[in-house]
PDB file of N, H, CA, C and O in Angstrom:
ATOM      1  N   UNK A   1      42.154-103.886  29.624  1.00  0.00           N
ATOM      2  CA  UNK A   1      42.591-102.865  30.553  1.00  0.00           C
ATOM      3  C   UNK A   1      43.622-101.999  29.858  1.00  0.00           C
ATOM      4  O   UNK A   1      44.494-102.400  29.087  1.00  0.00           O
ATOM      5  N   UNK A   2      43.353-100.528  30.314  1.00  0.00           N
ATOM      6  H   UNK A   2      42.645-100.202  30.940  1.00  0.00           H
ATOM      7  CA  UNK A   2      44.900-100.000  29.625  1.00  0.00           C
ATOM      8  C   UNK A   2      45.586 -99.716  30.470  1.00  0.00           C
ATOM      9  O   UNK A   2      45.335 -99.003  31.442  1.00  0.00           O
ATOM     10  N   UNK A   3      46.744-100.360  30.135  1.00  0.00           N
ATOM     11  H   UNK A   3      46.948-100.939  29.345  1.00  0.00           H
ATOM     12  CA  UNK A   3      48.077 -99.830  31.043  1.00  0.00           C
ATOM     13  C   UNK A   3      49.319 -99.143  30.248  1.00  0.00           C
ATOM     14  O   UNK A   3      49.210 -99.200  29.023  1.00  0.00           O
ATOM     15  N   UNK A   4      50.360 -98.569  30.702  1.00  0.00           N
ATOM     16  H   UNK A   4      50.449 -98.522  31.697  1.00  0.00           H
ATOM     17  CA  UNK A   4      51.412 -98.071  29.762  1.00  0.00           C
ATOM     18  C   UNK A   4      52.656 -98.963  29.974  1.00  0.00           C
ATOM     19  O   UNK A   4      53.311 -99.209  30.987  1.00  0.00           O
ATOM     20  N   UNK A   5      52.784 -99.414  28.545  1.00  0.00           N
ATOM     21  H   UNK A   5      52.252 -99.214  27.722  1.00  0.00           H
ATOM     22  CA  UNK A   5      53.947-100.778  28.192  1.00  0.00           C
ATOM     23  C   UNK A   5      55.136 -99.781  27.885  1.00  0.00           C
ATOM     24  O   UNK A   5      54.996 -99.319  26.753  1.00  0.00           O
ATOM     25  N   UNK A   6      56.299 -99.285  28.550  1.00  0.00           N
ATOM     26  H   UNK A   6      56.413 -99.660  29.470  1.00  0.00           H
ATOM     27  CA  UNK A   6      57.398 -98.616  27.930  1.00  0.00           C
ATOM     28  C   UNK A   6      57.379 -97.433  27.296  1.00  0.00           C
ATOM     29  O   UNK A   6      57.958 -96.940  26.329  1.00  0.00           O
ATOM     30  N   UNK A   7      56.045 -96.883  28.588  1.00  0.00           N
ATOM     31  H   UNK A   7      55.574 -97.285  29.374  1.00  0.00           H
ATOM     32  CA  UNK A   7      56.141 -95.243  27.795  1.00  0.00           C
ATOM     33  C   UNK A   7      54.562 -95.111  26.698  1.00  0.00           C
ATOM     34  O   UNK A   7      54.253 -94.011  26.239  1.00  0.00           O
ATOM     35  N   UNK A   8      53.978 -95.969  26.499  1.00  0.00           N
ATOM     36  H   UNK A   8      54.229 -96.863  26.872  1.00  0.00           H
ATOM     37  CA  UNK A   8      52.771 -96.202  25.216  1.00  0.00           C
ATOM     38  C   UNK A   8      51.597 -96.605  25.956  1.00  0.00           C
ATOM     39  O   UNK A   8      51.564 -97.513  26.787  1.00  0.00           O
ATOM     40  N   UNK A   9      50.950 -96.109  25.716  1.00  0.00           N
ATOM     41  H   UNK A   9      50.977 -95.371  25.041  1.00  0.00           H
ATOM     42  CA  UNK A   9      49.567 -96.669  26.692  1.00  0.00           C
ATOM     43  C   UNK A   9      48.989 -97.458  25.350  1.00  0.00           C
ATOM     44  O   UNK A   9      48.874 -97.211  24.149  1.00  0.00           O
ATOM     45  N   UNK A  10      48.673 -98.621  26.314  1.00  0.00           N
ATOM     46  H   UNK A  10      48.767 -98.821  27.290  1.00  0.00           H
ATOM     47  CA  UNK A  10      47.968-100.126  25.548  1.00  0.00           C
ATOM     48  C   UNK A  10      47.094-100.315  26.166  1.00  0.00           C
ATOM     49  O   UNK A  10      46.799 -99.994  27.318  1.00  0.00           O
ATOM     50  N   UNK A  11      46.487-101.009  25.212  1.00  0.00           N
ATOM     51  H   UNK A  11      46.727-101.269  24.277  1.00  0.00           H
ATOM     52  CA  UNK A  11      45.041-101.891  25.735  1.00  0.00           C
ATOM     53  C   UNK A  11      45.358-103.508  25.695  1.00  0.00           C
ATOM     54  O   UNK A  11      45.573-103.928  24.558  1.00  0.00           O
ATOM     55  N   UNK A  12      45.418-104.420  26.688  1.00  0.00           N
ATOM     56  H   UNK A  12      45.243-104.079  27.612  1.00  0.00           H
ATOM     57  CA  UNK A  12      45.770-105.443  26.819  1.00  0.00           C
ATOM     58  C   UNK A  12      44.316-106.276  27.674  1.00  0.00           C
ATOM     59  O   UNK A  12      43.429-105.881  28.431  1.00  0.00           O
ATOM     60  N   UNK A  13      44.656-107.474  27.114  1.00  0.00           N
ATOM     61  H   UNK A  13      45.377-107.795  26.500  1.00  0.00           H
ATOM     62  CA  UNK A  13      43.402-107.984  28.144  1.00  0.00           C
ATOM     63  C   UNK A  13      44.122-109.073  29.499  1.00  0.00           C
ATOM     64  O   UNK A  13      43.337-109.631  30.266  1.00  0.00           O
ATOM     65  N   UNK A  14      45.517-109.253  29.644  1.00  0.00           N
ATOM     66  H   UNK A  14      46.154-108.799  29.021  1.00  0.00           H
ATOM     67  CA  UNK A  14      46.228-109.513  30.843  1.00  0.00           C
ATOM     68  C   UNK A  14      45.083-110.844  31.430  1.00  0.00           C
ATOM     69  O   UNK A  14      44.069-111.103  30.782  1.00  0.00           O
ATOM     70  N   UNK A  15      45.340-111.385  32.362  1.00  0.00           N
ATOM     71  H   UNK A  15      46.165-111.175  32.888  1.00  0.00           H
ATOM     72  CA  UNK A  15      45.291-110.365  33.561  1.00  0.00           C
ATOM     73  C   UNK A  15      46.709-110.326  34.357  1.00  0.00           C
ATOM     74  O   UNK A  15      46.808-109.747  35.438  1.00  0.00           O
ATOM     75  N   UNK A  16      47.654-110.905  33.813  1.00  0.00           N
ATOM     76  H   UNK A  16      47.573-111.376  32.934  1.00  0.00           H
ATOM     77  CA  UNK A  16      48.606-111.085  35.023  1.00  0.00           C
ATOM     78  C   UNK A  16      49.963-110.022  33.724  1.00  0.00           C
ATOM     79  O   UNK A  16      49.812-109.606  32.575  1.00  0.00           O
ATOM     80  N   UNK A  17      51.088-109.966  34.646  1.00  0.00           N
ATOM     81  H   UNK A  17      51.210-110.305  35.579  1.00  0.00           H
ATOM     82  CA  UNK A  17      52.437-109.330  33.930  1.00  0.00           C
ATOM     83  C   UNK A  17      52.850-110.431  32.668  1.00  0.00           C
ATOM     84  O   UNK A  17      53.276-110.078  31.568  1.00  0.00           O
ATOM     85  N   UNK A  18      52.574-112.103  33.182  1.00  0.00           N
ATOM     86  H   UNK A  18      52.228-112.389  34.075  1.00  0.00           H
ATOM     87  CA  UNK A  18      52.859-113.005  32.566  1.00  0.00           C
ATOM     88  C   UNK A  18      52.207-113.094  30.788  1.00  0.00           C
ATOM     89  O   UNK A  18      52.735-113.248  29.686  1.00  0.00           O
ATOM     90  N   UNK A  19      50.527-112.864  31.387  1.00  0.00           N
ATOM     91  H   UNK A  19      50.098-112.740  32.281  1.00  0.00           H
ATOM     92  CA  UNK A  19      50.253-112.979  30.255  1.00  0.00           C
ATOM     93  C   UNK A  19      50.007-111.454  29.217  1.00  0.00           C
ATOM     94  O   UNK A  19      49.516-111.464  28.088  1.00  0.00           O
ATOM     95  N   UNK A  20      50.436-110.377  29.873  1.00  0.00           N
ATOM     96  H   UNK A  20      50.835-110.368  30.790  1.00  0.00           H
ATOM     97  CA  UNK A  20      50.724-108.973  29.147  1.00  0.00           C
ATOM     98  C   UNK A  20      52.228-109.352  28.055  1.00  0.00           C
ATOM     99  O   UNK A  20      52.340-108.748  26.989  1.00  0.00           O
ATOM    100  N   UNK A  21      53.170-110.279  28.443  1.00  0.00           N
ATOM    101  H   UNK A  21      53.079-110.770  29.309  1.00  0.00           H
ATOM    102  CA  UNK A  21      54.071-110.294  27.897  1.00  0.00           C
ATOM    103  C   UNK A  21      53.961-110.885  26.460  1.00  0.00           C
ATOM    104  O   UNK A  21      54.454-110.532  25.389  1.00  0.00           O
ATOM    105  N   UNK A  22      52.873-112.239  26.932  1.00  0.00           N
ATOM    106  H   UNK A  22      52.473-112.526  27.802  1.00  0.00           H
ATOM    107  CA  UNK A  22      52.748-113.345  25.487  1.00  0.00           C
ATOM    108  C   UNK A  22      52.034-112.684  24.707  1.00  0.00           C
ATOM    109  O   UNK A  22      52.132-113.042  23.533  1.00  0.00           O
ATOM    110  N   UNK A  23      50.965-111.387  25.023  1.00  0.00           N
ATOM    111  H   UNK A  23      50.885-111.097  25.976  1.00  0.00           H
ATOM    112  CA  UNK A  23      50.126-111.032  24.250  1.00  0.00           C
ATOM    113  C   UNK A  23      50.941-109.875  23.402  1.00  0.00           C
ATOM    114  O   UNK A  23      50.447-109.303  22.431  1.00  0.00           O
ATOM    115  N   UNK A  24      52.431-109.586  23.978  1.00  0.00           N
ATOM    116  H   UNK A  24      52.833-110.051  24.767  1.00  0.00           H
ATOM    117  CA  UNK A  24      52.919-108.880  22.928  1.00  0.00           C
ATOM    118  C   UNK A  24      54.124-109.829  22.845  1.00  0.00           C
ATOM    119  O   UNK A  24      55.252-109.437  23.142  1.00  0.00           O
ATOM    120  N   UNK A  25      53.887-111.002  22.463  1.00  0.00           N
ATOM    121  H   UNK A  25      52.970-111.320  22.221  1.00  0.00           H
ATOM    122  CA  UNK A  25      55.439-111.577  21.857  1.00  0.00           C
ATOM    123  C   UNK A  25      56.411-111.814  22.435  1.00  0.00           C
ATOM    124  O   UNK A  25      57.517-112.026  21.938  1.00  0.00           O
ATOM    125  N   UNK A  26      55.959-111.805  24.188  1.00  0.00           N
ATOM    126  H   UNK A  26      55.060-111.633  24.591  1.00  0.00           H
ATOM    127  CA  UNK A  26      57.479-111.770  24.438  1.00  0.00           C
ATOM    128  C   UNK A  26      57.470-112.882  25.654  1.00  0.00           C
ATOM    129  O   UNK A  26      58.100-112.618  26.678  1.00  0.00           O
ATOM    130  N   UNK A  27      56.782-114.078  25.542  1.00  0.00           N
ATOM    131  H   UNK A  27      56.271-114.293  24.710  1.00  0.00           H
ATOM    132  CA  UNK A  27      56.469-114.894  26.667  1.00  0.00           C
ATOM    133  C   UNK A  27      57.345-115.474  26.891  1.00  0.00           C
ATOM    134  O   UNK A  27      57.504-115.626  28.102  1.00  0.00           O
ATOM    135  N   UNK A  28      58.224-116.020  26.152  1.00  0.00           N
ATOM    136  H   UNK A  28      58.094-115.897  25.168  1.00  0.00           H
ATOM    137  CA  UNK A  28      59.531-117.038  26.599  1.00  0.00           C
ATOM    138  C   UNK A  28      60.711-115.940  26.193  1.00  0.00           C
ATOM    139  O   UNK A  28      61.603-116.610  25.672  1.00  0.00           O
ATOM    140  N   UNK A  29      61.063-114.672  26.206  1.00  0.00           N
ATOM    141  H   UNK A  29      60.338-114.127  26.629  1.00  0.00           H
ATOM    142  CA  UNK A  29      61.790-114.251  25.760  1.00  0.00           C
ATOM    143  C   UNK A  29      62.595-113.956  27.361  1.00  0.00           C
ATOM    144  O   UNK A  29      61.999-114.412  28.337  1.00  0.00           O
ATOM    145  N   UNK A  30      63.959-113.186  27.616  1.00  0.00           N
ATOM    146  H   UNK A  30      64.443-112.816  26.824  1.00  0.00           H
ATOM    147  CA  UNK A  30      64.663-113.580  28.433  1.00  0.00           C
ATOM    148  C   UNK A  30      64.857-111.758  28.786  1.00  0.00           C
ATOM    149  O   UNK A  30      65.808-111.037  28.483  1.00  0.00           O
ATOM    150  N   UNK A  31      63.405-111.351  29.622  1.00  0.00           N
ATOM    151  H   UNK A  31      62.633-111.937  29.867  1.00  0.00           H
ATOM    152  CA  UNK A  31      63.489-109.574  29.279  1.00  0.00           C
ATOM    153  C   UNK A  31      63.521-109.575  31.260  1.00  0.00           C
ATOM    154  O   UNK A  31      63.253-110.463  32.069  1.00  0.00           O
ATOM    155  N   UNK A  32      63.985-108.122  31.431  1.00  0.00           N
ATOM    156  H   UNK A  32      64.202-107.401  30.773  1.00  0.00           H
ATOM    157  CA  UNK A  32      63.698-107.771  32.744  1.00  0.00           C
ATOM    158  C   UNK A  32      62.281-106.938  32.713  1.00  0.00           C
ATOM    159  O   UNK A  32      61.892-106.403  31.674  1.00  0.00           O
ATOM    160  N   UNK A  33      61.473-106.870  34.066  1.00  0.00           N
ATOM    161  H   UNK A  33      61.789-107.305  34.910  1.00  0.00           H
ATOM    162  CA  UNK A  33      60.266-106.113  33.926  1.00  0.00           C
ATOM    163  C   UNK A  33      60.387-105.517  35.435  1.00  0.00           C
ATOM    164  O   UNK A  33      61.102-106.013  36.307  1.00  0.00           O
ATOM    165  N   UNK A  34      59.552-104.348  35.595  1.00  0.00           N
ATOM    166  H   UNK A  34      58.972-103.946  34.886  1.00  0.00           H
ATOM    167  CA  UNK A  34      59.291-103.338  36.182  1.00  0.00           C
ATOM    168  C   UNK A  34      57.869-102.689  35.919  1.00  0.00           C
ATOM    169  O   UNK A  34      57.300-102.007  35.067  1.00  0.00           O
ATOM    170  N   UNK A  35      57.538-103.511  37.574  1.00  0.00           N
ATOM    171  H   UNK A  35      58.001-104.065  38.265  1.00  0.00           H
ATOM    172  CA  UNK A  35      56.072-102.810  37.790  1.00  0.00           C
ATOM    173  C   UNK A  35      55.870-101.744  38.417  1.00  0.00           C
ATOM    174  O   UNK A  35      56.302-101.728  39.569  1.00  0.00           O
ATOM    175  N   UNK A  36      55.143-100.468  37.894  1.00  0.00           N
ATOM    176  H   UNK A  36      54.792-100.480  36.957  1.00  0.00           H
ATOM    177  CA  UNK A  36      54.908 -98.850  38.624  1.00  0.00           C
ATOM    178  C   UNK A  36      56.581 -98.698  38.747  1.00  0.00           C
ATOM    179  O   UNK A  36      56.902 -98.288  39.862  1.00  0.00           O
ATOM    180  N   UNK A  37      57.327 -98.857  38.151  1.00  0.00           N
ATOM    181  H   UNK A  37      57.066 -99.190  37.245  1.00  0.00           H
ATOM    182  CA  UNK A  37      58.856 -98.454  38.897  1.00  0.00           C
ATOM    183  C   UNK A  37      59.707 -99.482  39.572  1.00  0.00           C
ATOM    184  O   UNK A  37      60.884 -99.285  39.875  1.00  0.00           O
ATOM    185  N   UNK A  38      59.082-100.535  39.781  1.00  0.00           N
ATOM    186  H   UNK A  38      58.126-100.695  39.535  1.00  0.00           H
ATOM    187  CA  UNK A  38      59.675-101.383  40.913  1.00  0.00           C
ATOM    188  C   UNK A  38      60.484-102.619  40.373  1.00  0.00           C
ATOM    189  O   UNK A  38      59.749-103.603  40.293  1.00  0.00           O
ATOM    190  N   UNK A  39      61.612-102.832  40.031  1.00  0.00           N
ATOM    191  H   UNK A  39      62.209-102.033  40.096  1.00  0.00           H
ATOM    192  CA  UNK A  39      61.861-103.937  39.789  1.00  0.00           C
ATOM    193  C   UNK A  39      60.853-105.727  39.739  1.00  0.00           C
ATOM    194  O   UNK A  39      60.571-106.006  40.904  1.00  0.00           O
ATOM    195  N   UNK A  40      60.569-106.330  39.202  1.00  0.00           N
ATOM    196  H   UNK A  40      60.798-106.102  38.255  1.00  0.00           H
ATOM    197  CA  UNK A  40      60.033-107.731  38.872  1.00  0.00           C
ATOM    198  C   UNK A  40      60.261-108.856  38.731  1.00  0.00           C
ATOM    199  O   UNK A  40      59.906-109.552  37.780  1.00  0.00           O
ATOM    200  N   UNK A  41      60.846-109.159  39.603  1.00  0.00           N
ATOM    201  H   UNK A  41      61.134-108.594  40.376  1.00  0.00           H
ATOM    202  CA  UNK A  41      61.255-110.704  39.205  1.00  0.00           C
ATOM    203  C   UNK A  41      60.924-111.498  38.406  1.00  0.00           C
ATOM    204  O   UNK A  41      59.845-111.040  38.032  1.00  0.00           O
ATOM    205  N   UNK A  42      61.126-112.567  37.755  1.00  0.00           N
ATOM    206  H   UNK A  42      62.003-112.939  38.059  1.00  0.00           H
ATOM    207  CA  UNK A  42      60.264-113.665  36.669  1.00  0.00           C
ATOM    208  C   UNK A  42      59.275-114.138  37.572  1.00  0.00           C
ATOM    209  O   UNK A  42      58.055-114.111  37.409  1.00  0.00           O
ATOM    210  N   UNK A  43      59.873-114.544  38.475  1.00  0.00           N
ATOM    211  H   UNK A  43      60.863-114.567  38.608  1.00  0.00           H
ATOM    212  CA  UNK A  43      59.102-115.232  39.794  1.00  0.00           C
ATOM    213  C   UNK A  43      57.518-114.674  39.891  1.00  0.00           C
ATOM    214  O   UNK A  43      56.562-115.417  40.115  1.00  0.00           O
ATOM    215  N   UNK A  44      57.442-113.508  39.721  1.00  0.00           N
ATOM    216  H   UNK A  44      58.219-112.905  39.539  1.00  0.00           H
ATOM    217  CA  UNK A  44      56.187-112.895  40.565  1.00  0.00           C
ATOM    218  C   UNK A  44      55.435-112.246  39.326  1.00  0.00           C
ATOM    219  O   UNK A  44      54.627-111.356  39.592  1.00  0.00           O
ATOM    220  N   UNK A  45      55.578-112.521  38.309  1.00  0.00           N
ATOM    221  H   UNK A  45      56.235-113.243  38.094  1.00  0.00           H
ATOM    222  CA  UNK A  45      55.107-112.211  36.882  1.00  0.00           C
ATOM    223  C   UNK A  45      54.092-112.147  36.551  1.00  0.00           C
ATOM    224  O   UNK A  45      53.631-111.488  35.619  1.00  0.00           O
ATOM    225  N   UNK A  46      53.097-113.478  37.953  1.00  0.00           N
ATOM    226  H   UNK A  46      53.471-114.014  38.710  1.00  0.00           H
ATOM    227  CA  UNK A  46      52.094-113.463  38.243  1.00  0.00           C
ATOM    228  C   UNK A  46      51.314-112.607  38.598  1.00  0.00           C
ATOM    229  O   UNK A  46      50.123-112.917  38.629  1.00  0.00           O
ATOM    230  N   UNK A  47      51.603-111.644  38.872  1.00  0.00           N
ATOM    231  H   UNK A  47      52.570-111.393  38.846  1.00  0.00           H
ATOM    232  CA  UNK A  47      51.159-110.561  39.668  1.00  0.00           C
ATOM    233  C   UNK A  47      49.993-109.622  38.773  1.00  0.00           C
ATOM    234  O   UNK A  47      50.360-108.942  37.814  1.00  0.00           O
ATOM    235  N   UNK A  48      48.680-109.673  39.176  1.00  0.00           N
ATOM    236  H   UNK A  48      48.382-110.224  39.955  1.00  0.00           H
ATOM    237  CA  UNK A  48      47.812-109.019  38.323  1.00  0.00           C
ATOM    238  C   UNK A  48      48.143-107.738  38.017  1.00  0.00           C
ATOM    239  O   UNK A  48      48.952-107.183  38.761  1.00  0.00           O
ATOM    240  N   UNK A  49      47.649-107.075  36.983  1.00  0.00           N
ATOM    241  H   UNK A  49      46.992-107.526  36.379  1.00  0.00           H
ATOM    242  CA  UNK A  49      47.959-105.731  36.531  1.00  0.00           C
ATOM    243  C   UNK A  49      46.347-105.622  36.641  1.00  0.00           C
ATOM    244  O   UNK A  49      45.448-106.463  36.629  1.00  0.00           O
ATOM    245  N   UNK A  50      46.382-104.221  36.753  1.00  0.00           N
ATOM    246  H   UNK A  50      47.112-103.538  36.763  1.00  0.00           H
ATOM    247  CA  UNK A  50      45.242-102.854  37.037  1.00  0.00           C
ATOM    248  C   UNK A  50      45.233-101.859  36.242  1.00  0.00           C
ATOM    249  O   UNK A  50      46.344-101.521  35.835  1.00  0.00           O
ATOM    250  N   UNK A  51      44.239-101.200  35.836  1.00  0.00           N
ATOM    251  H   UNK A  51      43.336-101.475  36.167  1.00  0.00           H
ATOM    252  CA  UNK A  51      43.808 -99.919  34.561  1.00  0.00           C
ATOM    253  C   UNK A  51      44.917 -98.969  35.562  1.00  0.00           C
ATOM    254  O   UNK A  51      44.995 -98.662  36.752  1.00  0.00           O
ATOM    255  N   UNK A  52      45.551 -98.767  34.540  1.00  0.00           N
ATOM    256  H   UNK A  52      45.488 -99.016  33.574  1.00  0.00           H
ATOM    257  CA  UNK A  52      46.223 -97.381  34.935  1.00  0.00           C
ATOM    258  C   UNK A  52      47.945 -98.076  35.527  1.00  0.00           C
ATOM    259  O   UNK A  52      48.873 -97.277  35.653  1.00  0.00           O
ATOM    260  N   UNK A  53      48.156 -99.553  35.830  1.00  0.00           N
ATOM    261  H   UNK A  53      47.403-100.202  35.728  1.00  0.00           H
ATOM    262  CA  UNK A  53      49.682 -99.468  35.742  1.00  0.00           C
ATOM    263  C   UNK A  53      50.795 -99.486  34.747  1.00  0.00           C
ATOM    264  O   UNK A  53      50.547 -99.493  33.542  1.00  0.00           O
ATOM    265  N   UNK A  54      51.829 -99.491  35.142  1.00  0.00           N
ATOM    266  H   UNK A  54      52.030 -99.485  36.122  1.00  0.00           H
ATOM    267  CA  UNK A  54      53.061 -98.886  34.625  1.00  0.00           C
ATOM    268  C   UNK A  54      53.734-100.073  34.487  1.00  0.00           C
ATOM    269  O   UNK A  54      54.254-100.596  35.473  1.00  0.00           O
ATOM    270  N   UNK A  55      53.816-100.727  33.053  1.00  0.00           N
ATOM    271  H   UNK A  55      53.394-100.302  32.252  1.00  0.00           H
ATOM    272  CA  UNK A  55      55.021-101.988  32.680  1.00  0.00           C
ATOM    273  C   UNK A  55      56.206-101.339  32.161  1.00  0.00           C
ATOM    274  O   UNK A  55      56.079-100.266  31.572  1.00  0.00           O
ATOM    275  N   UNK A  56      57.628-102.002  32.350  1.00  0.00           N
ATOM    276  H   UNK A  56      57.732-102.874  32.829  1.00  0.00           H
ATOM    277  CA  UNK A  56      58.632-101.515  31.737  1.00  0.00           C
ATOM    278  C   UNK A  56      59.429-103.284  31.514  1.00  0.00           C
ATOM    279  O   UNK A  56      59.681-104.076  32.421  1.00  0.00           O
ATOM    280  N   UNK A  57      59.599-103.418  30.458  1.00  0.00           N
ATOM    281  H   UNK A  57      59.395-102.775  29.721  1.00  0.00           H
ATOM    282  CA  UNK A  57      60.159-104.541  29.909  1.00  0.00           C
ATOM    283  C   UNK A  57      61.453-104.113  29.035  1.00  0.00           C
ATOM    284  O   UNK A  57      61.264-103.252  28.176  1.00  0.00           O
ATOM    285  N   UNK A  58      62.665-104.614  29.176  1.00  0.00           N
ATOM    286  H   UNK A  58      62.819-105.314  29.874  1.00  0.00           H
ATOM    287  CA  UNK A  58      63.808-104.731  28.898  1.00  0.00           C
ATOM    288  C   UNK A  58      64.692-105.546  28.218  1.00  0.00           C
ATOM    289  O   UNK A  58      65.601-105.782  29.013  1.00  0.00           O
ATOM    290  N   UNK A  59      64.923-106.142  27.091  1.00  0.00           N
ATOM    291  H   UNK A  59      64.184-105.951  26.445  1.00  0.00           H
ATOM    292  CA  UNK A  59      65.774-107.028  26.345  1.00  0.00           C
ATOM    293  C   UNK A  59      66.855-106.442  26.462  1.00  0.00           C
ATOM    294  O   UNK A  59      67.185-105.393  25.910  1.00  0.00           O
ATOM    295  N   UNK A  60      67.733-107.376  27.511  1.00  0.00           N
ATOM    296  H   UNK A  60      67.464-108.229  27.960  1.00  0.00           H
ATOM    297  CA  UNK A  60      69.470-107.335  27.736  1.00  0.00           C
ATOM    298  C   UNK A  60      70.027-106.972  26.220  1.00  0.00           C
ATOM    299  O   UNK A  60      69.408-106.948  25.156  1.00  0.00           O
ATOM    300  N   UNK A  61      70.975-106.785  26.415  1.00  0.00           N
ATOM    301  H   UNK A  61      71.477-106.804  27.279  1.00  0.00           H
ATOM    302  CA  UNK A  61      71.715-106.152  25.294  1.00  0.00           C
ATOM    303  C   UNK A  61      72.809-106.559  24.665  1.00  0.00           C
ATOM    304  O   UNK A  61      73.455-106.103  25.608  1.00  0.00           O
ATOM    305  N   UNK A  62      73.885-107.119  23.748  1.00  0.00           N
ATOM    306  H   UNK A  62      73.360-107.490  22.982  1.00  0.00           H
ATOM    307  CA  UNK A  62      74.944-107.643  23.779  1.00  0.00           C
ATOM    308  C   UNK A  62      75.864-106.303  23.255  1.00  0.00           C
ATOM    309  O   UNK A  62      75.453-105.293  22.684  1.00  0.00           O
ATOM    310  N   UNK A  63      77.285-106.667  23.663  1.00  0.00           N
ATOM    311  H   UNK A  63      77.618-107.488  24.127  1.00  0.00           H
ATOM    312  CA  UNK A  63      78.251-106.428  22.292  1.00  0.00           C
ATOM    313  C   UNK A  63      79.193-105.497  23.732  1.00  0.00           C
ATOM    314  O   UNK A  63      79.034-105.639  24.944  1.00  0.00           O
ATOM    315  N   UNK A  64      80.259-104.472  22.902  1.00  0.00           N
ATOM    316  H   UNK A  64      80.389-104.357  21.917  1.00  0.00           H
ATOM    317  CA  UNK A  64      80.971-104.480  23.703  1.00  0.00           C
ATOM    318  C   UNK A  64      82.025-103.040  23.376  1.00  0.00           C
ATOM    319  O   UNK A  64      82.957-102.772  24.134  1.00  0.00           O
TER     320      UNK A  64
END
């Protein structure tokens, strides 16, 4: 399916937010996500993705 990961339209074979993440590296990593705009909990990660949605994934940031 293609969806757009952070602005980039990808081709992923998903089906869920969960497994869009491992297929780019980032399955145990500690990121915020945003589906179509909407905030994502880890919780609901599950949540199938569809041709044409909108991921936004986030690695917190340190320093000061």
């Amino acid at each position: 399916m293609k969806i757009t990961l952070n602005g980039e339209t990808r081709e992923l074979t998903g089906p869920t937010v969960q497994d869009a993440l491992a297929e780019i590296g980032l399955a145990g990593a500690k990121v915020a996500t945003a589906l179509n705009g909407a905030f994502l909990p880890a919780g609901l990660r599950g949540e199938i993705l569809k041709d044409g949605d909108a991921l936004e994934v986030v690695a917190p940031m340190q320093g000061g």
